[in-house]
N, C-alpha and C positions, 0 to 999 in steps of 0.2 A: 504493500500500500504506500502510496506515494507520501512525504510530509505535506502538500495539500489536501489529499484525502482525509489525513488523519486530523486537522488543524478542521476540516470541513464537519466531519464526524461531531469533533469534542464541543463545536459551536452548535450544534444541533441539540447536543445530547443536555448542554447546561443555558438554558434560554435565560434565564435567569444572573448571568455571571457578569452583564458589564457594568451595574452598579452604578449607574448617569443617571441622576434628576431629569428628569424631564417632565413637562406636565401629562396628567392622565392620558390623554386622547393619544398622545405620543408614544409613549409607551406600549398602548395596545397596539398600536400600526407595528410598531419597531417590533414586539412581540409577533404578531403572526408573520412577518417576513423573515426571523429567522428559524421561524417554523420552515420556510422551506418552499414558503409561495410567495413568488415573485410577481403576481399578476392574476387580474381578475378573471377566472372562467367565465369568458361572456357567455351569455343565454338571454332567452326572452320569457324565461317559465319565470311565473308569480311566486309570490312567499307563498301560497297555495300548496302550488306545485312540488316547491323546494321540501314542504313539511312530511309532503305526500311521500315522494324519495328517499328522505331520510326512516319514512316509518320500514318501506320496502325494501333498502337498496343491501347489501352485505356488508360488512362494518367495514370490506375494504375503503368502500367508494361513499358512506354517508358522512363522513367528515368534510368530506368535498361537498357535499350536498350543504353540510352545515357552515359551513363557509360562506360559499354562496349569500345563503340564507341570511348570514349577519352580515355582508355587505351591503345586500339589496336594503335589509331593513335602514341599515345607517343612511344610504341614500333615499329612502323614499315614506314618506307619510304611512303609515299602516292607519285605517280607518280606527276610531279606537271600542269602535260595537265588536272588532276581530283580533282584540290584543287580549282577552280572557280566553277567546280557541287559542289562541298561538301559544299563550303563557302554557295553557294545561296541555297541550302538542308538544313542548320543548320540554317541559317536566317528565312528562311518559319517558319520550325518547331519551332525554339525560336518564331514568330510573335505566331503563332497558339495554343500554350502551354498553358494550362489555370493554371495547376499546378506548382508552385515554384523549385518544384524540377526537372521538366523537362526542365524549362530555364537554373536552376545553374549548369548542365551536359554539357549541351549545351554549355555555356559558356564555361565551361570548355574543352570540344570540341575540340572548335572554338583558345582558347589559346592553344591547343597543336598544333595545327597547325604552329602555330609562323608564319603567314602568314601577310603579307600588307592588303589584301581583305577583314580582317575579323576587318576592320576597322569599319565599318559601323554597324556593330552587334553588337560591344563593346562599340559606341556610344549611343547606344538604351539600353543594360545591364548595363551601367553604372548608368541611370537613374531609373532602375524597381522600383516596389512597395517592391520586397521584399528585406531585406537588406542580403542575404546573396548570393543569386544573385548578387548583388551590388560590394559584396567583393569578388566573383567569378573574376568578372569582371576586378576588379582594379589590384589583379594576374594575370588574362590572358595578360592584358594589361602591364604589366610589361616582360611578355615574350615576347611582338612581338619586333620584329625589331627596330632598333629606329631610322632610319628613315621616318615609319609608318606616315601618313597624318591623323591625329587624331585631329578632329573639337571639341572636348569635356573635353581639357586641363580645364578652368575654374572649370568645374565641380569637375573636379577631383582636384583642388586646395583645391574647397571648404571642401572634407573631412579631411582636415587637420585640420577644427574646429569639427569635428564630438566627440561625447560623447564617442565613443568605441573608445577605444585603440588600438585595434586588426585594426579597420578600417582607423583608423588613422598612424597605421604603414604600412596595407597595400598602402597608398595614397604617402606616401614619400617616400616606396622605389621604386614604379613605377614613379614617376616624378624624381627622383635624376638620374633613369637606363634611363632616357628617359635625361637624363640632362635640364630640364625644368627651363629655364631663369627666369620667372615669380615664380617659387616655391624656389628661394633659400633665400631668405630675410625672408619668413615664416617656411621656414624648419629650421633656423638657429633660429629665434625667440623660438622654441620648444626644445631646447638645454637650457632653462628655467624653463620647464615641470615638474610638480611633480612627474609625476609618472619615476624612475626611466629608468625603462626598453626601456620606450617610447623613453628616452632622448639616450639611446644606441644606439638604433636603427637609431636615427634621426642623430645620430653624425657619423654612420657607413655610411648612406646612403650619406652624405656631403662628403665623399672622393672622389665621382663623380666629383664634384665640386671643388677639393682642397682647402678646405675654412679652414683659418687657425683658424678661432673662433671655428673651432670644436674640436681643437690640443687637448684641457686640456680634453674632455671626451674620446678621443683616447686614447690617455695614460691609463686614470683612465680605460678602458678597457681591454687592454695590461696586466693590474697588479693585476684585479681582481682575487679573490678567493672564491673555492666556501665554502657558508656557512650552513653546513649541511644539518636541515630539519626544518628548517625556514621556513614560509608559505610565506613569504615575498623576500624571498632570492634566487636567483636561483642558483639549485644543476652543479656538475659536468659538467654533458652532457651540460647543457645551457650556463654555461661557457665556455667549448671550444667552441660550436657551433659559439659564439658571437666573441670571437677568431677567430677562422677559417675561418669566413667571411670576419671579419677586414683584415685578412692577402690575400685573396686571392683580394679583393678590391684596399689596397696598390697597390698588384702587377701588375694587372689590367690596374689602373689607372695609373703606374709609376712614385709614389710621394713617397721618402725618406723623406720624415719630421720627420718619428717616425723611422730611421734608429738604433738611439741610446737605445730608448725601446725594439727594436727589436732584439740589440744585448745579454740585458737582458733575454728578453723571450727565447732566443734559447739555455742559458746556465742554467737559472735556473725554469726555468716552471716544473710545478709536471706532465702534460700532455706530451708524447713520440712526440706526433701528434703534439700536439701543437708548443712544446719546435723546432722537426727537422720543422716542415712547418716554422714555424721565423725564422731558418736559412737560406734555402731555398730561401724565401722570401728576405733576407738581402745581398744573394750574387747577385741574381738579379738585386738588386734596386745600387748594388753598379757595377755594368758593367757600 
């Protein structure tokens, strides 16, 4: 086996491992393309169709079907008199799945939906055997509604002690978006964290919160640069990403605490985006 095969293999096998902030939406994308699909199966069959397929097809080919399926729903309106069939259709076929990858679709699904209903589905994926279902899950769950009746907060606390990074960022930025009473004393505890990135993300997701023990990694965020090609360091793009998040969170939340950084970044950031979104951001926060 070649060292590209095997470099291709180990990116496969751990979806989970490169540990970048990014915001939710992103993540999921970045997620299913190192699943291994590079591009949309076009068709012309309905979420209908697609539900129909999956109840039928053999478990090789219904992950495709489920794919599919959470794409089309992302792009297109579902009437919402067919989003209680669809929820109790993706529930069955998540119960019935014996394959991994036909529940982590599913899930995934089920989070485009951004529905109330598909509460009870994400209480059951939150738990699966397999963990990247798991982190399917804890993203979908950061998309639904946050008023959402979700019995399985605990759980999802608990991955904030979890070994993976990736799984551990996904756990805080779904309780911080969910503004989760019980997760802010442990989310603030992780503002401790070795691992750098971790501690960004944990301190981005605290603006839910407006917890002022997050200010000093705010800032230290605000002012980063990127450090070439560093294996350790994150380039450009992951620096404004982490930027653009912070900014769009501030405004979000309507906390001027970093008003003053803010005046900085908008005059002298090396990013266009970055530099006008801080100003943007700054005349907002000062209405």
């Amino acid at each position: 086996m070649s060292s590209g095969e095997v470099k291709k293999k180990k990116i496969l096998e751990n979806p989970l491992a490169s540990g970048i902030v990014v915001p939710i939406a992103v993540v999921l994308v970045g997620a299913l393309v190192v699943f291994g699909v590079t591009k949309l199966l076009s068709s012309e069959r309905s979420y209908k169709d697609l539900v129909r397929e999956m109840h039928t097809k053999t478990f090789g080919n219904r992950w495709v079907a489920a794919f599919e399926l959470s794409k089309l729903i992302s792009s297109e309106r579902i009437p919402p008199e067919d989003i209680p069939w669809l929820v109790e259709n993706l529930s069955e076929i998540y119960r019935d799945a014996k394959d991994a990858r036909t529940r982590q679709f599913t899930v995934v699904a089920a989070g485009a939906l951004r529905s109330k209903s598909s509460a009870k589905l994400l209480e059951a994926a939150i738990d699966d055997v397999d963990d990247k279902v798991r982190f399917h899950a804890l993203v979908a769950l950061g998309n639904m509604p946050t008023e959402i009746e979700f019995n399985a907060w605990p759980k999802v606390i608990s991955y904030l002690e979890n070994k993976d990074v990736g799984m551990i960022q996904a756990a805080a930025l779904t309780l911080a978006t969910h503004r989760n009473r019980e997760a802010k004393d442990r989310l603030e505890a992780l503002l401790q964290h070795p691992n750098k990135v971790l501690r960004y993300t944990v301190a981005s997701a605290l603006v839910n919160y407006k917890s002022e023990i997050a200010v000093p990694t705010l800032k230290e965020i605000l002012l980063l640069e990127p450090q070439g090609n560093k294996v350790s360091s994150l380039n450009e793009d992951q620096v404004d990403a982490l930027k653009l998040s912070l900014l769009n969170s501030l405004e979000r939340n309507q906390w001027p605490v970093l008003n003053e950084q803010l005046l900085y970044v908008a005059k002298h950031d090396k990013s266009l985006k970055v530099s006008s979104r801080a100003q943007e951001v700054l005349n907002l926060l000062k209405k």
